[in-house]
PDB file of N, CA, C and O in Angstrom:
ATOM      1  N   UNK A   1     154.874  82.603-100.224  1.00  0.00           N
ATOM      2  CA  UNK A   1     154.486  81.221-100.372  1.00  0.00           C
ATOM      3  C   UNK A   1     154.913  80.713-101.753  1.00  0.00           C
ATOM      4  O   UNK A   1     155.184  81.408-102.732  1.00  0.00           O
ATOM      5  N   UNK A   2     154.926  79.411-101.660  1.00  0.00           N
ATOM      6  CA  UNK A   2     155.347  78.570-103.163  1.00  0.00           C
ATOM      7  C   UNK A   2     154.544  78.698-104.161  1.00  0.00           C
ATOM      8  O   UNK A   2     153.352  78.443-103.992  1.00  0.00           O
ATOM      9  N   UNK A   3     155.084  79.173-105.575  1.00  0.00           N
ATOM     10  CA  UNK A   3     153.623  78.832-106.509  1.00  0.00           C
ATOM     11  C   UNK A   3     154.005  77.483-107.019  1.00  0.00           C
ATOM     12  O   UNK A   3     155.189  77.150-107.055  1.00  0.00           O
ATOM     13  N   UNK A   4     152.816  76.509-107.508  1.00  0.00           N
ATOM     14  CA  UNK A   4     153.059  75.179-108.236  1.00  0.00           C
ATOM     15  C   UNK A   4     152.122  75.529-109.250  1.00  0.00           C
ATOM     16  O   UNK A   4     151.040  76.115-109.222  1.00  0.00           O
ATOM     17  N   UNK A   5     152.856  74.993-110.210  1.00  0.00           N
ATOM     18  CA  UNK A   5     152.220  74.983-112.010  1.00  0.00           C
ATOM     19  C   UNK A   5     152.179  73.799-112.570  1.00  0.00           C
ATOM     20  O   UNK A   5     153.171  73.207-112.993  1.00  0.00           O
ATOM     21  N   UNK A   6     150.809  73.308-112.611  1.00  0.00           N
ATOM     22  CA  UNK A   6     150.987  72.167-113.233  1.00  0.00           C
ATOM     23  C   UNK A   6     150.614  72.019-114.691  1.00  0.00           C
ATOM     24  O   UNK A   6     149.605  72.630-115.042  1.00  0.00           O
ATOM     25  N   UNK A   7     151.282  71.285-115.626  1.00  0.00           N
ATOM     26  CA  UNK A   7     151.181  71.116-116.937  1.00  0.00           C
ATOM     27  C   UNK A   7     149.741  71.829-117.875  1.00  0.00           C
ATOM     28  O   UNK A   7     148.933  71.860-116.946  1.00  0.00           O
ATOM     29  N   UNK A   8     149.306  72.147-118.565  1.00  0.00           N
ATOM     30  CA  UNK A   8     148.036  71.935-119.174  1.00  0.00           C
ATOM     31  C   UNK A   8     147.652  70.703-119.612  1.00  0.00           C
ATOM     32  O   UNK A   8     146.488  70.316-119.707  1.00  0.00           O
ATOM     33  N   UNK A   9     148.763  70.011-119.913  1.00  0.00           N
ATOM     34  CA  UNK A   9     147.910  68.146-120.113  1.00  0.00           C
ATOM     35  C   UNK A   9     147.199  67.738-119.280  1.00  0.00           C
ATOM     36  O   UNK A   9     146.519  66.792-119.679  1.00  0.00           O
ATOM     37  N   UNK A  10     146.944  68.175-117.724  1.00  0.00           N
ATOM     38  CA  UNK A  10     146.592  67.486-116.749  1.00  0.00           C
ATOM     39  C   UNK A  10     144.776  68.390-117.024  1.00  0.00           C
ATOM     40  O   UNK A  10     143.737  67.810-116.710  1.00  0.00           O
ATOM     41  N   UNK A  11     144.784  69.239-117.390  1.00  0.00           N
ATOM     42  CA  UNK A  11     143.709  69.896-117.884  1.00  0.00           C
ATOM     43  C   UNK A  11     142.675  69.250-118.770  1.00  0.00           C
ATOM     44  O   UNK A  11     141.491  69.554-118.920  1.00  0.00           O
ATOM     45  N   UNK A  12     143.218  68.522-119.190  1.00  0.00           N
ATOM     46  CA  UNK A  12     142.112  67.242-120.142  1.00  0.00           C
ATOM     47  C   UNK A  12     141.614  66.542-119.036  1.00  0.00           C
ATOM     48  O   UNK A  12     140.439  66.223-119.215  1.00  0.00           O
ATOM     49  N   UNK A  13     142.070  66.189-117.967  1.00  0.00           N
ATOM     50  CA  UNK A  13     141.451  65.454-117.129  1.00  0.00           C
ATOM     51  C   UNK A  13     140.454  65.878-116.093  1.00  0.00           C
ATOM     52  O   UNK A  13     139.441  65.419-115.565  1.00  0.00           O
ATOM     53  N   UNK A  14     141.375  67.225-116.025  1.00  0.00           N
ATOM     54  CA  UNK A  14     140.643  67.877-114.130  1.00  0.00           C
ATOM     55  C   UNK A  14     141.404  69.315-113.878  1.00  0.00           C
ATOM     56  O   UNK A  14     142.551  69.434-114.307  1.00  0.00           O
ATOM     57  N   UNK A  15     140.826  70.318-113.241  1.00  0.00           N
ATOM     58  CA  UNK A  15     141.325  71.281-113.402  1.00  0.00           C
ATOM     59  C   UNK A  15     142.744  71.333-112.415  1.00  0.00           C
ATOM     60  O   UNK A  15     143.044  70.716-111.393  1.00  0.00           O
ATOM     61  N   UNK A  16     143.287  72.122-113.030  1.00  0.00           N
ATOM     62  CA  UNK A  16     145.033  72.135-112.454  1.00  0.00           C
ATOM     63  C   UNK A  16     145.431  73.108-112.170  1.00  0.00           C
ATOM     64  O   UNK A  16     146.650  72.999-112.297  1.00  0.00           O
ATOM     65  N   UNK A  17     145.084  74.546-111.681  1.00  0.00           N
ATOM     66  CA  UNK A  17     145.238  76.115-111.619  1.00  0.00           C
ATOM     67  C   UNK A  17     146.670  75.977-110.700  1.00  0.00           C
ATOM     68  O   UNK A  17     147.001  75.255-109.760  1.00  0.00           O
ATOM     69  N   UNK A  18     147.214  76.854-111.332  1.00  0.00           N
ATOM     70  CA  UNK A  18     148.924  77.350-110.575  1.00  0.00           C
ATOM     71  C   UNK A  18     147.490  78.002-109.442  1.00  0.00           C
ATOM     72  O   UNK A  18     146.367  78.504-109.489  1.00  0.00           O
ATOM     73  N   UNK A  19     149.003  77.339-108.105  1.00  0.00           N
ATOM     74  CA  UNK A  19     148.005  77.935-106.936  1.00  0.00           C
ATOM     75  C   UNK A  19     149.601  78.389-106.189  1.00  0.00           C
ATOM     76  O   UNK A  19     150.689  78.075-106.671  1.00  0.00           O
ATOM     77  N   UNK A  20     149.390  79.211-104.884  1.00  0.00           N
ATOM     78  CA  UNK A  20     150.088  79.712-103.848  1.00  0.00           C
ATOM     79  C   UNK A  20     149.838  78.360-102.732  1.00  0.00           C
ATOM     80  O   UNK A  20     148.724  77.854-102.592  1.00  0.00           O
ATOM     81  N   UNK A  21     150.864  77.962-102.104  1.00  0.00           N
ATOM     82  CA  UNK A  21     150.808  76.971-101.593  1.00  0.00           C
ATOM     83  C   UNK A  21     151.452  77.236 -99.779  1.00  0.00           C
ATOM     84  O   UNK A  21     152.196  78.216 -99.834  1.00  0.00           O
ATOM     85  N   UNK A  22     151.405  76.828 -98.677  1.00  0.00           N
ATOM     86  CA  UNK A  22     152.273  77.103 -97.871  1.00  0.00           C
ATOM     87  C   UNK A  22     153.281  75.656 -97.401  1.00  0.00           C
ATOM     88  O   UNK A  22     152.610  74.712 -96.984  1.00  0.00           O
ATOM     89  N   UNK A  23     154.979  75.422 -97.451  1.00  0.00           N
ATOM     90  CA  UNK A  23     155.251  74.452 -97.247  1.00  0.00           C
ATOM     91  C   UNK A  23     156.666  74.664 -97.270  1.00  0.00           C
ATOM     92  O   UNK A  23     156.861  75.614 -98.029  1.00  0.00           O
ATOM     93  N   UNK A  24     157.650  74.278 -96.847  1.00  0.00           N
ATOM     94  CA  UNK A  24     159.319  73.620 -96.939  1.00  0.00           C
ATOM     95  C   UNK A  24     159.945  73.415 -97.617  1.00  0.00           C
ATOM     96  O   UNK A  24     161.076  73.813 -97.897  1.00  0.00           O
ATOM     97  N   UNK A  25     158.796  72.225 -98.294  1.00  0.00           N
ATOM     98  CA  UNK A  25     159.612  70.771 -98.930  1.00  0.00           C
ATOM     99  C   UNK A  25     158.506  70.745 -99.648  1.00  0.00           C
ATOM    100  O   UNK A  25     157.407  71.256 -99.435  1.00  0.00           O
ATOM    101  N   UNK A  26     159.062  69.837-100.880  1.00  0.00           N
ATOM    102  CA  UNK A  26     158.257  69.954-101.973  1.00  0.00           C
ATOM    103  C   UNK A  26     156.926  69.259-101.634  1.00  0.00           C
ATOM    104  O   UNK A  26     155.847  69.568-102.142  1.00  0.00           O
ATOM    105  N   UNK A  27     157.134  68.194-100.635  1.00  0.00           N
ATOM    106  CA  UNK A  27     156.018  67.190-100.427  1.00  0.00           C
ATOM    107  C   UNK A  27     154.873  67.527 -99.471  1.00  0.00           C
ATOM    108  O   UNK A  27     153.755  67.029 -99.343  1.00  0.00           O
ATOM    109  N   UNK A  28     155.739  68.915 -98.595  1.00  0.00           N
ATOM    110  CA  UNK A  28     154.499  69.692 -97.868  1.00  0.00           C
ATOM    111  C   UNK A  28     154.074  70.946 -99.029  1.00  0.00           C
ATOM    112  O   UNK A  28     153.137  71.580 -98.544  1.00  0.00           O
ATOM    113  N   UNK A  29     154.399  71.409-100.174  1.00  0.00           N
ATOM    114  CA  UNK A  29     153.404  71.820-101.000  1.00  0.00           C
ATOM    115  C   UNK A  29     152.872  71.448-101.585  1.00  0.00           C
ATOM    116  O   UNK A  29     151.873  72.100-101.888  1.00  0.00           O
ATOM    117  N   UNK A  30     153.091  70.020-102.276  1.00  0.00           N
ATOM    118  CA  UNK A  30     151.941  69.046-102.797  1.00  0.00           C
ATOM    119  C   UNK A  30     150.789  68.754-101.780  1.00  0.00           C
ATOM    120  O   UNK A  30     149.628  69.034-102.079  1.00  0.00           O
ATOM    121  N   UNK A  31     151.110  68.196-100.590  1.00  0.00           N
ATOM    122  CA  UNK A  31     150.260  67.906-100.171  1.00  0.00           C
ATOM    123  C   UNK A  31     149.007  69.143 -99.937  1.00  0.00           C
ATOM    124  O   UNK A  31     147.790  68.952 -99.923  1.00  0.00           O
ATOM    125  N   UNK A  32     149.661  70.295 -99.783  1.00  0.00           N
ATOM    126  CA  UNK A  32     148.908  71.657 -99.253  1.00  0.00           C
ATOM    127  C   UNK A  32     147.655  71.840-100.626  1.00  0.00           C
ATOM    128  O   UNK A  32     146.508  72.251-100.444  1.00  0.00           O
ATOM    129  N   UNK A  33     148.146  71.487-101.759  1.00  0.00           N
ATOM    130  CA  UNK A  33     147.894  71.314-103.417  1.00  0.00           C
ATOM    131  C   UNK A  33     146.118  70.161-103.324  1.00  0.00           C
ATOM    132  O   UNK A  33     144.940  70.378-103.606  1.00  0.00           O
ATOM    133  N   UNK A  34     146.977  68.873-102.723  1.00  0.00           N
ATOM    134  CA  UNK A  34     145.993  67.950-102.566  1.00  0.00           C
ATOM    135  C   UNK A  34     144.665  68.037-101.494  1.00  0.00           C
ATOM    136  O   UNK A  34     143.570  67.483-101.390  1.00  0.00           O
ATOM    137  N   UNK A  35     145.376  68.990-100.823  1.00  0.00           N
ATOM    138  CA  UNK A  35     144.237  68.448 -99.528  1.00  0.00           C
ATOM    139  C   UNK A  35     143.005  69.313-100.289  1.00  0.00           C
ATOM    140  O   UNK A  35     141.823  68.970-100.318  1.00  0.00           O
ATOM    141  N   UNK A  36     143.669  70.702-100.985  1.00  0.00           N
ATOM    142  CA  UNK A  36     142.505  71.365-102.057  1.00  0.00           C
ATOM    143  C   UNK A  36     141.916  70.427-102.903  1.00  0.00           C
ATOM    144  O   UNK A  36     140.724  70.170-102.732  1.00  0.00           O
ATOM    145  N   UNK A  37     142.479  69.930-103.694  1.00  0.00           N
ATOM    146  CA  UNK A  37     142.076  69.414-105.086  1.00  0.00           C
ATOM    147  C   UNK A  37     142.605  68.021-105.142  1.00  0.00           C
ATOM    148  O   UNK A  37     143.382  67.729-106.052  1.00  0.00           O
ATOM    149  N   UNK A  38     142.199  66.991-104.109  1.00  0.00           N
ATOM    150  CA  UNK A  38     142.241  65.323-103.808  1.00  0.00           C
ATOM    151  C   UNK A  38     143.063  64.884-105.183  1.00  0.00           C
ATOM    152  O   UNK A  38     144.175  64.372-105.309  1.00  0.00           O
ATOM    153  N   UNK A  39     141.869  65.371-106.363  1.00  0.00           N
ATOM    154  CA  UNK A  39     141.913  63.850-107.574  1.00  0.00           C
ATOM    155  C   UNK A  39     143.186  64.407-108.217  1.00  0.00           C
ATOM    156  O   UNK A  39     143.644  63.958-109.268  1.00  0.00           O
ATOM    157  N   UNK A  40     143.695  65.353-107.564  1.00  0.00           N
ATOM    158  CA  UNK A  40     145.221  65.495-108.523  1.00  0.00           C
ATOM    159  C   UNK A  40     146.751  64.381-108.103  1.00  0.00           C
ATOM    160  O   UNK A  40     147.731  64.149-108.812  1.00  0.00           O
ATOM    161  N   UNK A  41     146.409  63.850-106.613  1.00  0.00           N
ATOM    162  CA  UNK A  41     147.292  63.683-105.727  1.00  0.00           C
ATOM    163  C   UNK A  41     147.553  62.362-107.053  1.00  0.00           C
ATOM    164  O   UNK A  41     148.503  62.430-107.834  1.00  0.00           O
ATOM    165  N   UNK A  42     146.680  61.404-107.078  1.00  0.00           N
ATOM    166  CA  UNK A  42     147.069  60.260-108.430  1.00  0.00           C
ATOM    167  C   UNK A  42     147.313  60.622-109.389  1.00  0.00           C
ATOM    168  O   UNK A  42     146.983  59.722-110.161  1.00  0.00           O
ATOM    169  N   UNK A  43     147.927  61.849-110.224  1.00  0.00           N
ATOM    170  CA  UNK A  43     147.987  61.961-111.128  1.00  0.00           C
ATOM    171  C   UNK A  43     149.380  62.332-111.106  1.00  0.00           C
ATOM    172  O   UNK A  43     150.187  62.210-112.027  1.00  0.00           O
ATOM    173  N   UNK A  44     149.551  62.747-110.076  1.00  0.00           N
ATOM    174  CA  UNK A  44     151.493  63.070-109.947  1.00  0.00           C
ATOM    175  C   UNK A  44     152.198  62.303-108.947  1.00  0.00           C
ATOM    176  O   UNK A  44     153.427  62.230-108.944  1.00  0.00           O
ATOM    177  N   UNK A  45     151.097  61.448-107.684  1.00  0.00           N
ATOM    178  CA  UNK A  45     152.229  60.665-107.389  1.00  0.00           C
ATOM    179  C   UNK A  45     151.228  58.883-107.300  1.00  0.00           C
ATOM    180  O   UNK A  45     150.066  58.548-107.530  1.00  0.00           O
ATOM    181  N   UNK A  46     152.641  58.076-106.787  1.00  0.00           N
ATOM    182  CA  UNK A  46     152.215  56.653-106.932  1.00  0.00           C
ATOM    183  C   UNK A  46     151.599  56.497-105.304  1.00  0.00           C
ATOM    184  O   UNK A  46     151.523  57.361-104.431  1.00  0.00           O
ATOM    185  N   UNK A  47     151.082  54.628-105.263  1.00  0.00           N
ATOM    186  CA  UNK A  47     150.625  54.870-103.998  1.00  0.00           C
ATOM    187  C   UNK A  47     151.209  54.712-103.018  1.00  0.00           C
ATOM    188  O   UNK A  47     150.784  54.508-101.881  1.00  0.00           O
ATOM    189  N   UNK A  48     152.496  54.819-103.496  1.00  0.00           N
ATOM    190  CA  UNK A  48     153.653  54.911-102.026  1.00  0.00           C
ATOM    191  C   UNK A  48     154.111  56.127-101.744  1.00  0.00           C
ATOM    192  O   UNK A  48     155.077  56.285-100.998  1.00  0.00           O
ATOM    193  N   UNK A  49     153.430  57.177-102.345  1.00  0.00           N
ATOM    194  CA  UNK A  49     153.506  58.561-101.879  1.00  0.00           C
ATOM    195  C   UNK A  49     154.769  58.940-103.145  1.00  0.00           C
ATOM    196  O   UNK A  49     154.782  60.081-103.605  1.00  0.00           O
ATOM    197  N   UNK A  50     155.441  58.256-103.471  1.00  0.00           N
ATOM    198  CA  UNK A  50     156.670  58.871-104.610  1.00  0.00           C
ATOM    199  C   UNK A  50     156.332  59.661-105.653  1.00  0.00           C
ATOM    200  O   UNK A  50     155.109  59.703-105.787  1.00  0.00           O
ATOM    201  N   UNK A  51     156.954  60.334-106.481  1.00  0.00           N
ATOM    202  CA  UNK A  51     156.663  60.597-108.066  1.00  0.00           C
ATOM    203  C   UNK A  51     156.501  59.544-109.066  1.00  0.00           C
ATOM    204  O   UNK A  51     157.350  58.698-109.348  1.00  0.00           O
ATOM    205  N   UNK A  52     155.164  59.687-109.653  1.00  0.00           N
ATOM    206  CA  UNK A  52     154.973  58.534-111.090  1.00  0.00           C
ATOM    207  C   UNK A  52     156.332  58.725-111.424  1.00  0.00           C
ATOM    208  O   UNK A  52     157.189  59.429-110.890  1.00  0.00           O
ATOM    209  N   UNK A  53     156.392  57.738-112.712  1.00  0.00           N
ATOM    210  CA  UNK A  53     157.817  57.534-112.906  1.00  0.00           C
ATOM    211  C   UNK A  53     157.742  58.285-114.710  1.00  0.00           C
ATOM    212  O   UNK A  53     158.646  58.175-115.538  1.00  0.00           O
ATOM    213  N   UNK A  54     156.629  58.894-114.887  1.00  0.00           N
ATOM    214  CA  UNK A  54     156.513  59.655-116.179  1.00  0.00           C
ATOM    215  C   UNK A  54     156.047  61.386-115.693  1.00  0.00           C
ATOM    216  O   UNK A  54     155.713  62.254-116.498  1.00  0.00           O
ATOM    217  N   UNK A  55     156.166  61.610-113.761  1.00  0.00           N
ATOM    218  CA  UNK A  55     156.180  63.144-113.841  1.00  0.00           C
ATOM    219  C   UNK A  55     157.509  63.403-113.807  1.00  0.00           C
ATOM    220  O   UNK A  55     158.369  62.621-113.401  1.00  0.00           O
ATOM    221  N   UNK A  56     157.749  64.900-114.386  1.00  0.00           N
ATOM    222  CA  UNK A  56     159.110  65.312-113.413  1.00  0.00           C
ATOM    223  C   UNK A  56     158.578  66.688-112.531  1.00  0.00           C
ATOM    224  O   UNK A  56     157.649  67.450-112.800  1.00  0.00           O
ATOM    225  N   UNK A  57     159.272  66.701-111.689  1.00  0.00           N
ATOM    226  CA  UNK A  57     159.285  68.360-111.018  1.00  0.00           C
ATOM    227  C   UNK A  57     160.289  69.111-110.941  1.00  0.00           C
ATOM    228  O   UNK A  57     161.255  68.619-110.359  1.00  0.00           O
ATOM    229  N   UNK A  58     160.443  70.599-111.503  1.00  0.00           N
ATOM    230  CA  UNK A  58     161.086  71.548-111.441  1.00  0.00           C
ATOM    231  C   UNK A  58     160.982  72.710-109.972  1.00  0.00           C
ATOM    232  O   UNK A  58     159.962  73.348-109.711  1.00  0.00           O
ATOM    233  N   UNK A  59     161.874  72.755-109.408  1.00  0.00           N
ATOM    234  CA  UNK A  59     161.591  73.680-108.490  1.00  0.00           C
ATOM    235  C   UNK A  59     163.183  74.798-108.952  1.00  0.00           C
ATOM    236  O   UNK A  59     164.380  74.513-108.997  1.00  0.00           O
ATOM    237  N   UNK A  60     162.418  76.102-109.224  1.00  0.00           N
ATOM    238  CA  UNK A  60     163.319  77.554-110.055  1.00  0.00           C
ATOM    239  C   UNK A  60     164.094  76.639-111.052  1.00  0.00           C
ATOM    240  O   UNK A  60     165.323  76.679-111.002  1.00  0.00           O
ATOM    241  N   UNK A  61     163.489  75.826-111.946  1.00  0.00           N
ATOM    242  CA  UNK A  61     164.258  75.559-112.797  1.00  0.00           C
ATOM    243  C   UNK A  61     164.958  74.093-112.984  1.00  0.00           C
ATOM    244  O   UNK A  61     165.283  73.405-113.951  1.00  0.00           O
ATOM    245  N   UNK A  62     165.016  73.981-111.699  1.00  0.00           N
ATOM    246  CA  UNK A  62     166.618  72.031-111.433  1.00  0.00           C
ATOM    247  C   UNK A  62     165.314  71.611-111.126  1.00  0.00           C
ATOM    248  O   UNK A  62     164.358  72.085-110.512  1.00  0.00           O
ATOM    249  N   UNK A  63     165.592  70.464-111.806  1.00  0.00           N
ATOM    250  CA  UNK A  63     164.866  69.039-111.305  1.00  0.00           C
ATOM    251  C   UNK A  63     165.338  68.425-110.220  1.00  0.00           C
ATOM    252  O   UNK A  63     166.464  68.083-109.860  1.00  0.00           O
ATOM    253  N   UNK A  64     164.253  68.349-109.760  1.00  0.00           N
ATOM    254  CA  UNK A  64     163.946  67.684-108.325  1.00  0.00           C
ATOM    255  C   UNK A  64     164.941  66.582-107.714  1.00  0.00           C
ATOM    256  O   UNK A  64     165.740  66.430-108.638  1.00  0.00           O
ATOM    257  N   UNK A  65     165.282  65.849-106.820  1.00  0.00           N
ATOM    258  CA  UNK A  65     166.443  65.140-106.736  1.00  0.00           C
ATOM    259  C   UNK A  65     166.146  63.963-105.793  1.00  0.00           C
ATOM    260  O   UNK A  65     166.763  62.898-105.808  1.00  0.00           O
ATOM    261  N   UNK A  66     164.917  64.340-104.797  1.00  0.00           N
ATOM    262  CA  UNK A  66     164.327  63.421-103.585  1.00  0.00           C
ATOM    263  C   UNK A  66     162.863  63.043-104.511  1.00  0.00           C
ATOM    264  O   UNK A  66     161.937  63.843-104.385  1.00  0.00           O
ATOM    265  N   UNK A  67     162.658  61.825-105.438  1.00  0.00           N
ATOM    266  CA  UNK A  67     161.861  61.326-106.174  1.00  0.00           C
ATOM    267  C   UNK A  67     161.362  60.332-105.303  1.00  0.00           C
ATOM    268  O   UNK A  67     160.842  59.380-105.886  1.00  0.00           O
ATOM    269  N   UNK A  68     161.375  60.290-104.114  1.00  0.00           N
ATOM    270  CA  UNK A  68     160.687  59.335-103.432  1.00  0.00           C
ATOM    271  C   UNK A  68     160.046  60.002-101.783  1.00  0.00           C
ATOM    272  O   UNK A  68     158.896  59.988-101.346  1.00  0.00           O
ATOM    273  N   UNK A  69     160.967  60.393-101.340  1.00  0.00           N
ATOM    274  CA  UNK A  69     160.621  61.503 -99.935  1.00  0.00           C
ATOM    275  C   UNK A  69     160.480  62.843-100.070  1.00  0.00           C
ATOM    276  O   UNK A  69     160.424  63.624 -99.120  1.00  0.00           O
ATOM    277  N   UNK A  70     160.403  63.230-101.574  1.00  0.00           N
ATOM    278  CA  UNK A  70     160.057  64.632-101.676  1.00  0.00           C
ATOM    279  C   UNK A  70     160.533  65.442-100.616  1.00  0.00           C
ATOM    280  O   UNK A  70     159.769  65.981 -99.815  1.00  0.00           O
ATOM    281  N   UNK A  71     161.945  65.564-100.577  1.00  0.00           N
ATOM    282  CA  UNK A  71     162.021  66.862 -99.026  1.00  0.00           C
ATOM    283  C   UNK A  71     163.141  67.467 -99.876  1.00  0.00           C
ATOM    284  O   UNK A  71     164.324  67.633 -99.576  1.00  0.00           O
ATOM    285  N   UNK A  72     162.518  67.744-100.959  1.00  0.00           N
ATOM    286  CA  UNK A  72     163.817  69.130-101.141  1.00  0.00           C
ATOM    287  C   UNK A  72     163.187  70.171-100.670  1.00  0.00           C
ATOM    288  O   UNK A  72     161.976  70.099-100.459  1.00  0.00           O
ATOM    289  N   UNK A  73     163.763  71.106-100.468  1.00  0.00           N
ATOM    290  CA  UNK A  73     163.612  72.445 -99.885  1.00  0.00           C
ATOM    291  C   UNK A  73     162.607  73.213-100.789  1.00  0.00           C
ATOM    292  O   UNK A  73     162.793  73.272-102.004  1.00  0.00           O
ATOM    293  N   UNK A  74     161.446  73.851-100.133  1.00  0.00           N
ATOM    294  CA  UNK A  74     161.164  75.186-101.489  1.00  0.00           C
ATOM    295  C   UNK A  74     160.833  76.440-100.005  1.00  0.00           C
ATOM    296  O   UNK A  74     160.342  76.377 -98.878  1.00  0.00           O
ATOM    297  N   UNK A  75     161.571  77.683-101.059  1.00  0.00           N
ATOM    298  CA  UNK A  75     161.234  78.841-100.065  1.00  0.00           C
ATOM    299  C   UNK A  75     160.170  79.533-100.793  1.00  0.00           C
ATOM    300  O   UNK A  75     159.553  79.050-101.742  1.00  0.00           O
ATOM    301  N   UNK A  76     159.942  81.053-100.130  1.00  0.00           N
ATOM    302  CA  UNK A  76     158.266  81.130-100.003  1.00  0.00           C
ATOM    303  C   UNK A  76     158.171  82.168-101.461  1.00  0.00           C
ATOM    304  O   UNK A  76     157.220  82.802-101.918  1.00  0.00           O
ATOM    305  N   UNK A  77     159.605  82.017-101.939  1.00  0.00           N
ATOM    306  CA  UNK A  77     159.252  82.775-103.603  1.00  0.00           C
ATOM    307  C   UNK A  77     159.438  82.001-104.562  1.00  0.00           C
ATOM    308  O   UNK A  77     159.552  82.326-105.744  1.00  0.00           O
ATOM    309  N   UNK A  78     159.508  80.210-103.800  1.00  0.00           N
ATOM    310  CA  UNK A  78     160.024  79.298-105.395  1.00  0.00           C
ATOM    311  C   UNK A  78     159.375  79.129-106.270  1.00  0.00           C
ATOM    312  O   UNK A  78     158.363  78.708-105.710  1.00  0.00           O
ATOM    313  N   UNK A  79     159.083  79.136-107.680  1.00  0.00           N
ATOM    314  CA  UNK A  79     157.952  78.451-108.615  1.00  0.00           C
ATOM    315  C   UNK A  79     158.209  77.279-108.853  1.00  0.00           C
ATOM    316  O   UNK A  79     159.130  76.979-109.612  1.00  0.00           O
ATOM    317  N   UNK A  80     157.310  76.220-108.144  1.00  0.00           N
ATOM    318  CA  UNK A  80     157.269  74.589-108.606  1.00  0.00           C
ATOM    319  C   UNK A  80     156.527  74.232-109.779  1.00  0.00           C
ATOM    320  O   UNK A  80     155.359  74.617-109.820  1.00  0.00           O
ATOM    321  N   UNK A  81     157.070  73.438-110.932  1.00  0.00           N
ATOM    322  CA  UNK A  81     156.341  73.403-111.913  1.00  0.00           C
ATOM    323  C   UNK A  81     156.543  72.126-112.201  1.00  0.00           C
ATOM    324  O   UNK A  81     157.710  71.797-112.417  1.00  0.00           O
ATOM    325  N   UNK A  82     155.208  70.826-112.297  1.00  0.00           N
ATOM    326  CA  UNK A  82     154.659  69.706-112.011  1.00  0.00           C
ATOM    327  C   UNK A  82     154.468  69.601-113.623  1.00  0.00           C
ATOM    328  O   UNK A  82     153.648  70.377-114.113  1.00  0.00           O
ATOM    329  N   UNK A  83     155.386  68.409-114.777  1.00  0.00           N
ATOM    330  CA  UNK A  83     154.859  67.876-115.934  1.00  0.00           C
ATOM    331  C   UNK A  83     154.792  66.616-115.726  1.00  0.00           C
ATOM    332  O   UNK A  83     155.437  66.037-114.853  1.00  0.00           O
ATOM    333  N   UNK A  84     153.821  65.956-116.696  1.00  0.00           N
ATOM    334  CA  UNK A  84     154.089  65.270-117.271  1.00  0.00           C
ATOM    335  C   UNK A  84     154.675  64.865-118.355  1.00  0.00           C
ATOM    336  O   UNK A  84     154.604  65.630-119.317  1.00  0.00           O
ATOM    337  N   UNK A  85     155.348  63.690-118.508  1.00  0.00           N
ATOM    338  CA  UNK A  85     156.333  63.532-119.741  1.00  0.00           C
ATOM    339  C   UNK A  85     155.241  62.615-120.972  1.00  0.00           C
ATOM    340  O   UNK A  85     154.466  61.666-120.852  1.00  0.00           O
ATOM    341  N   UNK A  86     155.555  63.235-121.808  1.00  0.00           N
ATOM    342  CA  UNK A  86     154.861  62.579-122.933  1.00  0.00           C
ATOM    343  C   UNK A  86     155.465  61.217-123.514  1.00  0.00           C
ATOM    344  O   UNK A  86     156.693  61.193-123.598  1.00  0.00           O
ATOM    345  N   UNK A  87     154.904  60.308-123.844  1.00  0.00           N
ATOM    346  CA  UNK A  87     155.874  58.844-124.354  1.00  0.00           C
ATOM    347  C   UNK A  87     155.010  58.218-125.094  1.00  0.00           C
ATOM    348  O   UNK A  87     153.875  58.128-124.625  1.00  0.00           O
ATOM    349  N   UNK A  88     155.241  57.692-126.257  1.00  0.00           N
ATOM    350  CA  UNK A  88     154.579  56.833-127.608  1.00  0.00           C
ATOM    351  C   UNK A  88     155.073  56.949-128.758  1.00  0.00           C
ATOM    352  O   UNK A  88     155.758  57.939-129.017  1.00  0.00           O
ATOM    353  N   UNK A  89     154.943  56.406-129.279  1.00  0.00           N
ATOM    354  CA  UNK A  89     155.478  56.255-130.557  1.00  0.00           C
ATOM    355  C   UNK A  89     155.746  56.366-131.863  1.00  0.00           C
ATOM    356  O   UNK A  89     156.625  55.674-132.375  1.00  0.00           O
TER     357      UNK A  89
END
């Protein structure tokens, strides 16, 4: 199964534990992510289901490429790793 890692920034807010996930595509391991832990689903995506436009996602490394339908591929040894980008001034 997929692991997803999400940032420790998101840890100020709500807990974020790298979990084992079962899914395809990146958007069926998020969701597998959310249906656990709801209040994360707003924190990485918008309400049209896309990526905020300040996360990125790494899956083994490459950034993600489907920022709106989430269907890139993940197989069952990928590590997905969920940041946020920092911005100010």
């Amino acid at each position: 199964m997929p692991t997803i890692a999400f940032t420790r920034a998101l840890e100020r807010f709500l807990p974020a534990p790298t979990v084992e996930v079962s899914g395809t595509t990146l958007g069926e391991a998020l969701a597998a992510v959310f249906a656990e832990r709801p209040a994360l689903r707003g924190y990485v995506l918008d309400d049209q289901g896309a990526l905020r436009r300040h996360v990125a996602v790494f899956v083994n490394g490459e950034l993600v490429r489907d920022r709106t339908g989430l269907s890139d591929p993940v197989g069952a040894r990928d590590e997905i790793h969920v940041f946020q980008a920092l911005s100010g001034g």
